[in-house]
Structure formats: structure tokens, C-alpha cells
C-alpha positions in Angstrom: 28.6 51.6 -4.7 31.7 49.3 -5.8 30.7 46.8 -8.7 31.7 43.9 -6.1 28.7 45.7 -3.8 26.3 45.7 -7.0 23.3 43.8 -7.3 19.6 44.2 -8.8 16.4 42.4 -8.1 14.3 40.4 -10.7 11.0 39.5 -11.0 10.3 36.4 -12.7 6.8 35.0 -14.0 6.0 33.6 -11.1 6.8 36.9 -9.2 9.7 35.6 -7.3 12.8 37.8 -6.4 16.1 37.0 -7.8 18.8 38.4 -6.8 21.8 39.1 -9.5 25.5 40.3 -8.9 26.0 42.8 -11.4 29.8 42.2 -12.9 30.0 44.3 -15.4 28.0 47.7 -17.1 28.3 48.9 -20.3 26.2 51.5 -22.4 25.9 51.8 -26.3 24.3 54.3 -28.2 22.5 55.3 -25.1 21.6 51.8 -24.1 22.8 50.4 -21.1 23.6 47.0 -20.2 24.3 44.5 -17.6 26.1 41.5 -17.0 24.8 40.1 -14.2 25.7 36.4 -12.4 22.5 34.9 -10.3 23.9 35.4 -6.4 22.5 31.5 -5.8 23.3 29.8 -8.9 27.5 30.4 -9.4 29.3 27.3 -9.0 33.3 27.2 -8.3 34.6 27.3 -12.0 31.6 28.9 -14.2 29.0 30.8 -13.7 25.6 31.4 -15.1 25.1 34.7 -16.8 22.6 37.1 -18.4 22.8 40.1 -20.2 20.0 42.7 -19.2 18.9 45.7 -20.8 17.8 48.9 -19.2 14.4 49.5 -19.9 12.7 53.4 -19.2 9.5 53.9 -17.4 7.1 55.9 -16.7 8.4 59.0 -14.4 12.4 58.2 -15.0 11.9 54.9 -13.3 13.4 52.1 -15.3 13.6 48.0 -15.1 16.1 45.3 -16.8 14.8 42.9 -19.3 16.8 40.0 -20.3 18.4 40.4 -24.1 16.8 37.8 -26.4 17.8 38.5 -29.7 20.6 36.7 -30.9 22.1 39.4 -33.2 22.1 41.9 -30.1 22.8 39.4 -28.1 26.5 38.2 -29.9 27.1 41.8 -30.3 26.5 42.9 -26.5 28.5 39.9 -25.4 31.8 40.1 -27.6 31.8 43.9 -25.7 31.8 42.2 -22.6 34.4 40.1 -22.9 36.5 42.6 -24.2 35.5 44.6 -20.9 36.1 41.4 -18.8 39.9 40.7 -19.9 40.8 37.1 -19.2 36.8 36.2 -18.5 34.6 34.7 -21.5 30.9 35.4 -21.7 29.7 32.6 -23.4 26.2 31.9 -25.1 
């Protein structure tokens, strides 16, 4: 599968799929990451994007939880716009 062909579903709180575009994938000391773009929500000229972590189950299943500390966060994000030359991730 091409990253252009990429995607994940979400679950949010209320239990409702979301579908993300995943743009870019990255892993750091053995922790992956995702950049993902919401497949509803892009407009023309910017984007909304998250940075997901890859989170290990039970049984080598895993699931993606959205990064919320800031330190990791900054960090996770300067990598991916290093990876995405000419693109900004911005917080």
C-alpha cells in the first residue's frame, strides 16, 4: 500500500469513525508515528493535522492515540517537517 492509498480509522468519544489520510510515518526509538490529515476536514490551502502514536495491545494488535504532550509533541513534529520537505507541520 502507497502512502497516497493510506488511511486509519479513529474512534472518537462518542464512538464515531473517522477516517485519516496517513501522510507521513516515522519511528523513533521504537515508537512509531503518524501524521495523519482528517479525509473530511482538508481545505484547499491548509490542512488539519494530528500526530498519532502507535499504541501495542493485547495479542500484537495495536491502536493510534493522538500525542498530547507538548515536549513530545514539538519534538515529533520538527521530524516531520524535516520528512515533509517544503510542508510545515504546525502546532
Amino acid at each position: 500500500m502507497s502512502k497516497k492509498d493510506s488511511k486509519i480509522l479513529f474512534l472518537d468519544d462518542d464512538g464515531q469513525e473517522i477516517e485519516f489520510n496517513v501522510i507521513e510515518q516515522t519511528t523513533i526509538a521504537g515508537q512509531t508515528y503518524l501524521l495523519v490529515e482528517d479525509c473530511e476536514a482538508s481545505s484547499e490551502d491548509e490542512s488539519v493535522v494530528l500526530i498519532m502514536k502507535e499504541v501495542q495491545l493485547e495479542d500484537d494488535y495495536v491502536s493510534y492515540e493522538i500525542v498530547e504532550d507538548d515536549k513530545e509533541l514539538d519534538m515529533i513534529s520538527d521530524i516531520f517537517n524535516a520528512l515533509l520537505d517544503g510542508l510545515e507541520v504546525s502546532l
